[in-house]
N, C-alpha and C positions, 0 to 999 in steps of 0.2 A: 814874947812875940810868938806867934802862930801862923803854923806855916798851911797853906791849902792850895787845893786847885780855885782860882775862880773861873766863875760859870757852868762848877757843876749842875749845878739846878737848874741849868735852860739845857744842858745836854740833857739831863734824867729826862725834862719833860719834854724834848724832843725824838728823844726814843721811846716816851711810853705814844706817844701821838705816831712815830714810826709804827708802832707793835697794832695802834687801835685801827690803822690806814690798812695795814697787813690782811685783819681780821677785816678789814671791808671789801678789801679787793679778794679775796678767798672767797666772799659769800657773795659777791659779784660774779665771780669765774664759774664760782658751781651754777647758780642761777640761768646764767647766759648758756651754760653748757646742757644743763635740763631741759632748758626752752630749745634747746637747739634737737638732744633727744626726742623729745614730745612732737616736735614738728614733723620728724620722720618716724614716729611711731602712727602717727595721724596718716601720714601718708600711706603708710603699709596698710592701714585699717581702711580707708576713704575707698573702697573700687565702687564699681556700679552698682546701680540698685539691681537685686533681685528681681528678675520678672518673674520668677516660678512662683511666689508668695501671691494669693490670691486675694484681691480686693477685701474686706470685711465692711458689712450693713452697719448701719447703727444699731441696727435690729440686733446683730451678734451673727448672722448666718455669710458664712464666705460667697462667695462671689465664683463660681467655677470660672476660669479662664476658657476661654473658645482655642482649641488649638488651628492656626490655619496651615495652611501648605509650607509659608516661607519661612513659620518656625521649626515646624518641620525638617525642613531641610538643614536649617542650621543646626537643629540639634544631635543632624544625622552627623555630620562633617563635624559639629565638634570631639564626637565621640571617635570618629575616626583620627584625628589629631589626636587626642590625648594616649590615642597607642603610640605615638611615638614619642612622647613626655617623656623625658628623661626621668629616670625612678627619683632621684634627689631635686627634682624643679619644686621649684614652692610657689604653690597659686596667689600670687599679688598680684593685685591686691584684694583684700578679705570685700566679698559681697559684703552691700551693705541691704540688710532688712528694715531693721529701725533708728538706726544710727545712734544705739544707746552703745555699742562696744568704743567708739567717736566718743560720746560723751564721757565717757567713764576712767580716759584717761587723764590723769593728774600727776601735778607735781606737788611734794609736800616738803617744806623746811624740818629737816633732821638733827638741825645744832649749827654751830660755827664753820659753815662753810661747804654743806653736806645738804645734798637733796634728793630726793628721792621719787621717783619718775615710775609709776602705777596702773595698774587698770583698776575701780574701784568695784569691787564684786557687788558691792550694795547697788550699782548701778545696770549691772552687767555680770550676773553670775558664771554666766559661761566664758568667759576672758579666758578662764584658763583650757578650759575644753580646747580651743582656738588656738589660744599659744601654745600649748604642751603636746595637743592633739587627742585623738580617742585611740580606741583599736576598730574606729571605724571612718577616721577620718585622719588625712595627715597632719602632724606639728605645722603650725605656720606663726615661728616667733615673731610676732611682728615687734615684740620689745625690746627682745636678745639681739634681733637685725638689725634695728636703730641705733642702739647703744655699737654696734662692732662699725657702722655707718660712721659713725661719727669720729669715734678714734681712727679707725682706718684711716679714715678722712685727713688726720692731724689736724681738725678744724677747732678742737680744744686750745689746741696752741694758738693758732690764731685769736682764740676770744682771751685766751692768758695774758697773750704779748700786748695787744690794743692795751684790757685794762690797766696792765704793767705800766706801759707807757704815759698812760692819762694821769694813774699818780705819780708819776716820776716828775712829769711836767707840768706841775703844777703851781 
């Protein structure tokens, strides 16, 4: 006579099904949480169009802007405001020119649960000009800000605990 547990084998295969739900909701959480990065990385990057940037022909020749009086004055007043910018304000959000620095942001799957949230240079070379800044123009991380936006936030946890709960109650 032989002695055993029974039903070992519906326990095993209900913890390897535990362990596979695990690795689901892990690459759920990073996913939802990238998507949640990217959304305010978008946003830091989204400001106004550029009016300085001068029309181009089909021809290839620019387009001079006519300056009038009331841009003028706005551009007198802006400059007066920005003496009083605080030395650490960071200009958000980033003019947009062509809205390739927008397009060039992605997320990439990195493994089991890991993602990775980008500007893609191939689309946008100067991303890092921008994020890191020059010695002629300030940092404006708009990826480093979203990423601390978000934790800050504890809004990770929220997308943690939903998907937690969705497998639990299942």
């Amino acid at each position: 006579m032989s002695s055993g547990i029974f039903g070992l084998e519906e326990v095993l295969r209900d913890l390897d099904l535990t362990s596979e739900e695990i690795d689901e909701a892990m690459d759920d959480i990073s996913k939802e949480v990238a998507t949640e990065i990217l959304d305010k990385a978008i946003a830091n990057v989204n400001g106004p169009k550029n009016m300085a940037i001068g029309k181009v022909k089909k021809s290839g020749k620019k387009i001079e802007k006519v300056e009038s009086k009331k841009s003028n004055r706005i551009k007198s007043i802006k400059r007066f405001m920005n003496r009083f910018r605080k030395k650490n304000d960071i200009p958000y959000p980033v003019s947009v020119n062509t809205g390739n620095l927008k397009k060039s942001l992605k997320i990439r799957k990195m493994g089991k649960g890991r993602r990775k949230v980008y500007a893609d240079i191939n689309i946008a070379n100067y991303a890092c000009h921008v994020h890191d800044g020059t010695s002629r123009m300030k940092a404006r991380p708009f990826l480093d800000d979203a990423v601390d936006e978000v934790m800050d936030s504890d809004k990770y946890l929220d997308i943690a605990g939903k998907i937690i709960d969705d497998i639990l109650n299942k």
